[in-house]
N, C-alpha and C positions, 0 to 999 in steps of 0.2 A: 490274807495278811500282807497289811505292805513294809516287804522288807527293809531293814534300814538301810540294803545298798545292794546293787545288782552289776555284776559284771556284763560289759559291753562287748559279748564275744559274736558275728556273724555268722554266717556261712562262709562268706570266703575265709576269713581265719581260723574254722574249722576243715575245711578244703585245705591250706597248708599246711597243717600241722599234719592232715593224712598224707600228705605228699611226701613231708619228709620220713613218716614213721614207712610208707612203702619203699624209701630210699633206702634205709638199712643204716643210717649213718643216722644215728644217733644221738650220740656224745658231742660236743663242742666243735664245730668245722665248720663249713661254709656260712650257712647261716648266721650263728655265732659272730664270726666274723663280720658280715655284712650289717649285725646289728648294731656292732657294736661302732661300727662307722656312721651310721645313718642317726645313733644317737650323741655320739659326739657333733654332728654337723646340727643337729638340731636344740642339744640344748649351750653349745656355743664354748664348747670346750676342747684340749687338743687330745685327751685319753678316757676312752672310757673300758672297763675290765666288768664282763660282765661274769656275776658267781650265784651260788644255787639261792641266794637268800639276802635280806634285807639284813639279818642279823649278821651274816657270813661276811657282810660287805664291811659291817663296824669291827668286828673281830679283824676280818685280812688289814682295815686300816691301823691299827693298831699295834699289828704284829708287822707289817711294812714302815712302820718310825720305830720300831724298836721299845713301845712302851712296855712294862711287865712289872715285874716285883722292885720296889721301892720306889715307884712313881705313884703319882695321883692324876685325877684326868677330871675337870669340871662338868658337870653334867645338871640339864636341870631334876629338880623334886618333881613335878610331874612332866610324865610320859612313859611311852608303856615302857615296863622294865626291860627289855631288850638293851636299852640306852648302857645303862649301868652295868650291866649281867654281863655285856664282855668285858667290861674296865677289872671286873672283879675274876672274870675264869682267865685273864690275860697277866692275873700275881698282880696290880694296880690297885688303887683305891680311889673310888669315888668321891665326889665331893660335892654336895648334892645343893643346887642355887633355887634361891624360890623364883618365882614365875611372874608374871603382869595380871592380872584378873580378869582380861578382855582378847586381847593377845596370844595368850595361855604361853604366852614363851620368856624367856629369861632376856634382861635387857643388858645396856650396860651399866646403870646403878646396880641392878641384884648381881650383875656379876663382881664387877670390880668391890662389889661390900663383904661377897662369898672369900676373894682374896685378901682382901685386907686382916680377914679374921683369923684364915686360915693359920693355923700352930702346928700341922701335923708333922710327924717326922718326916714323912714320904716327899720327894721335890716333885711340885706342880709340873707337867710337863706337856697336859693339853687340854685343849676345852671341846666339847663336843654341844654345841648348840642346836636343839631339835626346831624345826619348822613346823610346830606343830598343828597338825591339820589341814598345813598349806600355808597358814601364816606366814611370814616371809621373815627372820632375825636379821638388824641392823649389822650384817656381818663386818661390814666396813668397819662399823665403831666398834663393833667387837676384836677385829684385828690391829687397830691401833692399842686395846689394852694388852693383847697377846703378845705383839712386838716389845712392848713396852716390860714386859715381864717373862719374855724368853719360851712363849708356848708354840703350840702349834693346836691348827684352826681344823676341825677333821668336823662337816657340817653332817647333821642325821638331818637326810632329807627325804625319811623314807614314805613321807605321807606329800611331799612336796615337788613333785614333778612337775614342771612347769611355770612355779612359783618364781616373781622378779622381784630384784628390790632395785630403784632407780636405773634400770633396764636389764641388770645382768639376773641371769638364771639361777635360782639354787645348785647347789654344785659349783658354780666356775667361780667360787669367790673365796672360798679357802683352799688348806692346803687338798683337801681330800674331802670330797664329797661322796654320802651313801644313801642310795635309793633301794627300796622294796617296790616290786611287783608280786605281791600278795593279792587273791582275789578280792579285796574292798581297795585298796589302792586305784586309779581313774587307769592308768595301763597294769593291765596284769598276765601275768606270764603262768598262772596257778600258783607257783611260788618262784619264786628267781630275787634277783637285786641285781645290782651294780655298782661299781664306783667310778668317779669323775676326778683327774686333775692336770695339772699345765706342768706338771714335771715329768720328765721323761725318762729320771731313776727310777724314781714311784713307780710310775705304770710299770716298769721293767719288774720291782723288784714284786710286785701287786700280780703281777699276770703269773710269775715264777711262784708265786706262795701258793695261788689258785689250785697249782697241780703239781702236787707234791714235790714242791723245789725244783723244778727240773725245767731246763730248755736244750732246746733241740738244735740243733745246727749244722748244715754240710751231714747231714743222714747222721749224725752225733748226738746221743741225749747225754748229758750231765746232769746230776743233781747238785747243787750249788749248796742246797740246806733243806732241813727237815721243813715241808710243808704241808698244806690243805689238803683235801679233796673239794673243792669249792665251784666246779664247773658248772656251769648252765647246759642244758642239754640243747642238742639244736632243731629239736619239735614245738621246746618253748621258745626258742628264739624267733622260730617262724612266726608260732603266736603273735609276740609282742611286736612282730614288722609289720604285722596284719594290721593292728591299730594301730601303728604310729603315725600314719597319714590323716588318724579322724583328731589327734589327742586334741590339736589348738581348739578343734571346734568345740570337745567336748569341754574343755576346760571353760571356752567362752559359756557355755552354756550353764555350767557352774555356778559361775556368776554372778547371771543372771538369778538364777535359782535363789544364792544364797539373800541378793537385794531382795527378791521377790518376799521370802521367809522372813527377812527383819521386817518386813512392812508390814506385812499380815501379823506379825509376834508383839510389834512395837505400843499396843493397847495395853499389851502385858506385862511389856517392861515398865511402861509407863505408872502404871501401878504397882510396881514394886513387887512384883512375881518373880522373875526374874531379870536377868543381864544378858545382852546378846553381844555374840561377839562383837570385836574390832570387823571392821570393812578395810583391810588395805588395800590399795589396789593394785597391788603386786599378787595378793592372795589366790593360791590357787581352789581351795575350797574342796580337801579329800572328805574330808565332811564337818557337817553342821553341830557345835553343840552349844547351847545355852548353860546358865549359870542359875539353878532355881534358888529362889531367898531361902535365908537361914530360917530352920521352923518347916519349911516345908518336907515331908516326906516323900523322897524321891524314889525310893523302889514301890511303895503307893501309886505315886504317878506311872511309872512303868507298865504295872499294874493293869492300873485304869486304862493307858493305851492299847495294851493288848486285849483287853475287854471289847475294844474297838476294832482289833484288827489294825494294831500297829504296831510296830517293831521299833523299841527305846532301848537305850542301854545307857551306862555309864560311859564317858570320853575316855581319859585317861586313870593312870595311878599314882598316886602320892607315894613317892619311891620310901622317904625317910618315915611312914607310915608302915613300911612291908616287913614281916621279919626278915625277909630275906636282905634288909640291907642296913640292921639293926647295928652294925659295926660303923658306917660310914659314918661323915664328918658333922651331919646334920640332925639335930634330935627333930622331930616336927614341932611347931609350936600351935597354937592354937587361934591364933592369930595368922597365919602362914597363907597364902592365897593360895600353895597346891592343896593344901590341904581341905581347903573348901571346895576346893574346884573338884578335887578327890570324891567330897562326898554330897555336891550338889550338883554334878556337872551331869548333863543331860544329852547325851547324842539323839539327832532325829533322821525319820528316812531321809536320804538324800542321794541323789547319784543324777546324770546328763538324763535317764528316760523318762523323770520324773516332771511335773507341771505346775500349772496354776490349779486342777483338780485335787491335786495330791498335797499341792500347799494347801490351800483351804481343808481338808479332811482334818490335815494334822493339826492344823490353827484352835480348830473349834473340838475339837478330840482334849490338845491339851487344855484349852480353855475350859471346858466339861471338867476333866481331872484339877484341874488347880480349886477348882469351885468346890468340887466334890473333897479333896484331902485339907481344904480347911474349913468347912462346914460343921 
C-alpha cells in the first residue's frame, strides 16, 4: 500500500530522542529550549513557544488575547475542525467564511463579505486564517481589513511550515502564529506544535499559560493565573532538531512533487474530471488534494485506489456541514465552495520520499478509477 504520507524520521533522530530519554530529563529543558531558538531563527520570527499540540497552540492563542465568552473569532468553513473547536471550548463563537475553490483558503472578498453580513450579538474580535495544506493566505490584505475593523490576526498554520507569501514565512506575519507537528505534518515531533510572534507580552504571557500560570525567578515560582499543561517534552524536541536541518530541502522537494502531479493529472483536469490545486509559489505543499467534478463518486474512487494499493482520503471538513457546529453563524449553502470541496475533495499520496514512479502509479490508478465510476 502506498501510504498517503510517511514521516521523515532517520537514524540519527532516532539516536537523539534515545539520548535524551537516557538523560532522565524529560519534560521541557534544554532541548526545548534550543528548539525553540533554532526555530525562531529559521522561520524569521522574534518568539517562538513550543506546546504539546497543533490544537494546544490555537487554544493557548486565544486564551493569551483574552478571547472567551461574548466574542466571535472568524474562521474559515473548511478545515479540520480543530480551527473552530477552540473558538467554541474557549466560550467564543465561530463565524465560519467560505473558501476559494483552488486555494481551499479564505480570501479577502469571502472575508470582508463574512463581516459585512455579520448580525450577531457576540463582538468580532479575531480572525484565524488557516494555510490550508501549505497554501499560503494574503495575510497582508487580510491585516489591512483586521486594522480596519479592530481584530486581531492569530494565523493556523498548522499544515504550513515553511510556507512564504512575498518572502515572509507563515507565522511572522500576524499577531500569533500556530503550527502542528503531528505525524503527516513535513516536520513532526509525533504530536507537539508551536506558536510564533514579534511581541514580547505575548510570548511572556504564552510561555506563562503553557505551564500552569506560573514563572519562575531568583529560585521563586509564582503563579500569576489559572493555566495549561501544554509542554512539549524534550525527547520530542530532540526529534524535531533532528529534521530541522533537512526541512528546506524537503519542502524543495515538495514542490517539485507537487508540479510533477499537476502535470501528469493535467489530461484529467482537462477534461473536466477534476480541479487541481492553485501552484503559489510561496506554497509549501503538506499535501496534495484535488477537487473531483460534481457526479463523480468519491468514496468509489477511494475505493478503487485502494484496490490498487493506494491510500486516498478526503482533504478537509465543511465546518457549517458538522453537527458539531450547527449553532455558528453559517448555515452551509449548496452552492458554498467548502462544501464541495467537503464532499469532492480528494487527498493523494504525497510526502518528500516519494517520485516520478509513485506519480505515475497514482496518475494512471486514478485515471482507471474515474473511468471505472462513470462507466
Amino acid at each position: 500500500m502506498l501510504r498517503l504520507s510517511l514521516p521523515n524520521i532517520d537514524d540519527a533522530a532516532i539516536a537523539a530522542v534515545g539520548q535524551v530519554l537516557r538523560s532522565g530529563q524529560l519534560v521541557h529543558g534544554e532541548q526545548g529550549a534550543a528548539f525553540e531558538r533554532e526555530l525562531q531563527e529559521w522561520i524569521g520570527v522574534r518568539h517562538v513557544v513550543l506546546v504539546s499540540s497543533g490544537t494546544a497552540a490555537l487554544h493557548l492563542a486565544l486564551a493569551a488575547l483574552g478571547i472567551g465568552a461574548g466574542d466571535a473569532v472568524l474562521v474559515p468553513d473548511f478545515t479540520f475542525p480543530a480551527t473552530a473547536n477552540v473558538v467554541l471550548l474557549s466560550g467564543a463563537r465561530p463565524v465560519l467564511v467560505d473558501v476559494d475553490t483552488r486555494s481551499y483558503c479564505i480570501t479577502p472578498e469571502t472575508l470582508a463579505a463574512a463581516i459585512e453580513s455579520w448580525r450577531g450579538p457576540e463582538r468580532l474580535r479575531a480572525m484565524m486564517p488557516v494555510h490550508e495544506f501549505g497554501h499560503s493566505v494574503d495575510v497582508p490584505a487580510l491585516r489591512a481589513i483586521a486594522t480596519a475593523h479592530g481584530l486581531r490576526v492569530i494565523e493556523d498554520a498548522a499544515c504550513a511550515i515553511g510556507a512564504t507569501h512575498s518572502g515572509t514565512k507563515a507565522g511572522a506575519m500576524g499577531d500569533i502564529g500556530c503550527f502542528s507537528m503531528h505525524p503527516r505534518k513535513t516536520l513532526t515531533t509525533g504530536e507537539g506544535g508551536f506558536l510564533t510572534t514579534g511581541d514580547d507580552a505575548l510570548a511572556r504571557r504564552l510561555r506563562r499559560l503553557r505551564n500552569h500560570g506560573m514563572e519562575r525567578s531568583n529560585g521563586v515560582t509564582v503563579f500569576h493565573e489559572a493555566g495549561f499543561n501544554y509542554r512539549l517534552t524534550d525527547f520530542q524536541s530532540a526529534l524535531g532538531r533532528a529534521q530541522l536541518p533537512r526541512l528546506q530541502g524537503w519542502i524543495e522537494a515538495r514542490r517539485a512533487l507537487a508540479q510533477a502531479y499537476s502535470a501528469a493529472l493535467a489530461p484529467l483536469a482537462e477534461r473536466g474530471l477534476l480541479t487541481l490545486p492553485d501552484s503559489h509559489p510561496g506554497h509549501s505543499w503538506q499535501t496534495y488534494m484535488v477537487a473531483l467534478a460534481e457526479g463523480i463518486d468519491r468514496a468509489a474512487v477511494i475505493s478503487a485506489l485502494a484496490a490498487a494499493g493506494l491510500e486516498a482520503n478526503l482533504g478537509a471538513q465543511c465546518l457549517s456541514a458538522q453537527p458539531a457546529f450547527a449553532a455558528c453563524a453559517r448555515s452551509p449553502s449548496a452552492t458554498s465552495n467548502a462544501l464541495r470541496l467537503d464532499r469532492q475533495g480528494l487527498a493523494l499520496p504525497f510526502c518528500e520520499q516519494y517520485g516520478s514512479a509513485e506519480i505515475a502509479r497514482v496518475a494512471s490508478a486514478l485515471t482507471n478509477a474515474l473511468r471505472g465510476t462513470l462507466a
